[in-house]
C-alpha positions, -999 to 999 in steps of 0.1 A, spaced: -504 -215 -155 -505 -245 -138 -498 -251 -96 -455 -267 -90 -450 -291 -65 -450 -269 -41 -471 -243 -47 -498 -270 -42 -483 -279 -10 -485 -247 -1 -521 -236 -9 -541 -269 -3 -525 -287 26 -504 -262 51 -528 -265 74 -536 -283 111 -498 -293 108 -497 -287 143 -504 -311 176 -493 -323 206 -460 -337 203 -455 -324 165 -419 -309 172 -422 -302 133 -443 -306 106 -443 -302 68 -417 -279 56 -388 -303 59 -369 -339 51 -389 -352 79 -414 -341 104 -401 -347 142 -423 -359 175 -419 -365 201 -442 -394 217 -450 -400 256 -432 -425 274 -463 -444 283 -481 -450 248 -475 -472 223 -476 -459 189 -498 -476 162 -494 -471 126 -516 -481 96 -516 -471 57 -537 -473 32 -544 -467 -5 -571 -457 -28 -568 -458 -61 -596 -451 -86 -617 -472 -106 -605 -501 -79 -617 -484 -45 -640 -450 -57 -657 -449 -94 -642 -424 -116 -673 -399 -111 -666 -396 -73 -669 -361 -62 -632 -353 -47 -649 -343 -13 -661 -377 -6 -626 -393 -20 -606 -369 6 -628 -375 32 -627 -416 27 -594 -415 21 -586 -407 55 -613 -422 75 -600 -456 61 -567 -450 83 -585 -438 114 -607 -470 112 -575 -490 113 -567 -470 145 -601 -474 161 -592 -509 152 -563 -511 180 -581 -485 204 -558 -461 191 -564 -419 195 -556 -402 161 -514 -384 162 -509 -378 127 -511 -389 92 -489 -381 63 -502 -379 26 -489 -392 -3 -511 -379 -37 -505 -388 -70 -524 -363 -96 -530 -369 -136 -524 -329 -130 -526 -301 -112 -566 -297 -111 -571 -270 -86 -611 -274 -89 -604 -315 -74 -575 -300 -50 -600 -275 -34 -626 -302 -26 -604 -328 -20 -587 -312 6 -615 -299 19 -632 -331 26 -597 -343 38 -592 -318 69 -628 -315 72 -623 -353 89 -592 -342 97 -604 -311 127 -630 -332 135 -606 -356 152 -580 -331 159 -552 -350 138 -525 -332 122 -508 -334 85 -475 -336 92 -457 -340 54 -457 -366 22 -456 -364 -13 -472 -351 -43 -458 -364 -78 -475 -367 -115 -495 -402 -123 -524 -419 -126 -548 -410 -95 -541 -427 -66 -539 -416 -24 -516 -434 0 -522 -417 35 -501 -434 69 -515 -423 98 -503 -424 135 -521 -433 166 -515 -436 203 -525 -460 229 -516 -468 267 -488 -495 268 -503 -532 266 -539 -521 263 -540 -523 219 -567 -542 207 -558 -570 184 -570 -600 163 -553 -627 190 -571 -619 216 -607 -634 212 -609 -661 242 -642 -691 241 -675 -675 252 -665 -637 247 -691 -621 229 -689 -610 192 -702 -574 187 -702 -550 159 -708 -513 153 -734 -493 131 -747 -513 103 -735 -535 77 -741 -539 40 -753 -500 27 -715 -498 9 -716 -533 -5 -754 -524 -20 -736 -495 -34 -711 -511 -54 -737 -540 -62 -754 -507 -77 -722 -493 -95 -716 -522 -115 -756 -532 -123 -757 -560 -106 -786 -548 -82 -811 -523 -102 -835 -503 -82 -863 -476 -93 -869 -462 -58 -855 -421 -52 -847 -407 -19 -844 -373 -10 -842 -371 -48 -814 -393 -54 -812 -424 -75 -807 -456 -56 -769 -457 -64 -761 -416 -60 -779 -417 -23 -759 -453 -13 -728 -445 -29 -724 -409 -12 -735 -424 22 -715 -449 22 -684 -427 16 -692 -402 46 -694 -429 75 -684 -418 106 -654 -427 129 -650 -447 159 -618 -435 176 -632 -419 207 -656 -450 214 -625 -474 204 -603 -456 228 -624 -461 253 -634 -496 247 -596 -507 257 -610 -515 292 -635 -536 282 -625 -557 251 -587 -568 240 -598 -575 207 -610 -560 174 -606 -553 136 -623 -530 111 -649 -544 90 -633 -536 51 -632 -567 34 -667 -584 48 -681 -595 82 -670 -634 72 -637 -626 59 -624 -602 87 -640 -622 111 -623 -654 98 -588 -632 107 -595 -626 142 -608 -666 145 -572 -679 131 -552 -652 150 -564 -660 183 -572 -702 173 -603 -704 181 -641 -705 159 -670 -687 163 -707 -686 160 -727 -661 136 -764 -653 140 -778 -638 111 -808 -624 123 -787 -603 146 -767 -585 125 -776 -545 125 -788 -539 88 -796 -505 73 -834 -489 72 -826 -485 32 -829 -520 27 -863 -517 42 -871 -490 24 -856 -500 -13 -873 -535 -1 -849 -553 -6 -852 -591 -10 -842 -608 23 -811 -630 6 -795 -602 -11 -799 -585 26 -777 -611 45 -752 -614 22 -745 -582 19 -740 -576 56 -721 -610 59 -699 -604 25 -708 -569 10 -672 -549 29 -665 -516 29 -686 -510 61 -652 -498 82 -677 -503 115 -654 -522 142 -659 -562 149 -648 -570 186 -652 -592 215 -655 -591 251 -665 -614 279 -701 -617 287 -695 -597 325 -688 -563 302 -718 -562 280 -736 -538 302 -705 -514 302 -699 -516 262 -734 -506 261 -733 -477 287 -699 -468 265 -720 -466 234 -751 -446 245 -722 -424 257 -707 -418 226 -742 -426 205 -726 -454 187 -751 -480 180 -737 -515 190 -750 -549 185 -745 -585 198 -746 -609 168 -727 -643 184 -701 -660 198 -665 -672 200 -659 -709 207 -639 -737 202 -640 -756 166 -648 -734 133 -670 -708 122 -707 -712 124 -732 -690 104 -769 -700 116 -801 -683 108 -827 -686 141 -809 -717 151 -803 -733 116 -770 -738 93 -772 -711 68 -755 -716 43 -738 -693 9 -711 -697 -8 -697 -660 -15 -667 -652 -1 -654 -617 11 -634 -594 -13 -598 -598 -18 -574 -581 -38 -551 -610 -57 
């Protein structure tokens, strides 16, 4: 006999429903907080639906786990610290053998950040997860896309293109013979790229030095181009700079293919930000703090978007990933 409604509830996701300022949680119409007068509250959602944002094949641990870490990159994004999320999961059926390890890798994310499940949904239909989750940050100090200024520095976190290769992978586009740790190429880049960590204590922290950032989901050129028409002004891209995986060494990849995944390949969720010049010595004493590996790859300035390879025009013409 298959799980009800709430029977699934129950068993899978009544759990670390409880947090500071969670008056209550699931159980009801509506969950209740009750937020500090001094913090804004930022909220994000997102969706993933299979076969568009995981292959069909993806272990359910991996598909919990992304699901939220998608949200809390959104909240890194503003400098926001992780409140609460709410789940929304639509299921073909009842599968108890996906519910176990989905929501296992969902509040295994989930403790590790201390953020509660406060309520949702559940309802029968093709699989997809919508998760909205809730952040707080001190009043006026968010970190948004209009707030790059001429002559801030452009930095990024971790590396960029491992997920793109992954997907290049998936589809066939990129074939490659070479086994690690006695994985195929794809099975090793795929299940990296889906356990990547957050940034939310390093983002919550880099409110006093930056006013401005975004997640990297869609492509380094395409998310960048948001914050560049958000705050008017252009920017300057070195490509020898940017912070690239070892596997590309290792899988030797062939230098092209390297940049444009890192400038085009998306799905990195590392944070893109900027800060003047005078901080760069403090974003980099805030990242040995929290071992967060950060790296200068340009520069904002007036006009339009520059990409240049050791002083030269460099020039493709991919674009980043869009939905429509």
């Amino acid at each position: 006999m298959s799980l009800g409604e709430f029977e699934l509830i129950k068993k899978y996701f009544c759990q670390n429903d409880r947090g500071t300022g969670i008056e209550l949680g699931i159980g009801d119409d509506c969950a209740l907080l009750n937020l500090p007068e001094n913090k804004t509250l930022a909220i994000t959602t997102d969706t993933q639906i299979e076969g568009i944002h995981f292959f069909s094949n993806t272990s359910p641990y991996y598909v919990g786990y992304k699901s939220l870490l998608v949200n809390l990159s959104d909240l890194a994004a503003m400098g926001a610290k992780p409140y609460c999320f709410t789940l929304s999961l639509t299921l073909p059926e009842a599968n108890e053998d996906f519910l176990k390890e989905f929501s296992k890798g969902l509040f295994s994310l989930a403790s590790k950040v201390d953020i509660p499940l406060i309520g949702g949904n559940t309802t029968k239909g093709e699989l997809s997860i919508t998760i909205s989750a809730y952040g707080l940050v001190d009043k006026g100090k968010a970190l948004r896309r209009d707030k790059a200024k001429v002559n801030d520095d452009i930095y990024v976190t971790g590396t960029l293109g491992l997920p793109g290769l992954a997907v290049e992978l998936g589809y066939k586009t990129i074939c490659l013979d070479k086994f690690i740790d006695g994985k195929d190429a794809f099975t090793y880049c795929y299940e990296k790229s889906m356990i990547i960590p957050d940034r939310c204590e390093f983002a919550h922290k880099l409110v006093n030095y930056s006013d401005c950032a975004l997640d990297i989901s869609d492509g380094l050129v395409g998310d960048l181009r948001h914050i560049l028409e958000r705050s008017c002004v252009g920017a300057r891209i070195d490509v020898e700079k940017l912070p690239k995986p070892c596997e590309f060494s290792i899988y030797n990849l062939d230098e092209k293919i390297q940049d444009k995944l890192c400038l085009y390949g998306g799905g990195d969720y590392e944070l893109l930000f900027t800060a003047p010049s005078a901080n760069e010595d403090k974003i980099m004493e805030l990242a040995s703090t929290y071992a967060v590996k950060v790296s200068k790859i340009g520069k904002i300035k007036n006009g339009t978007l520059e990409i240049l390879k050791h002083g030269k025009m460099y020039h493709q013409n991919d674009k980043s990933f869009e939905h429509f």
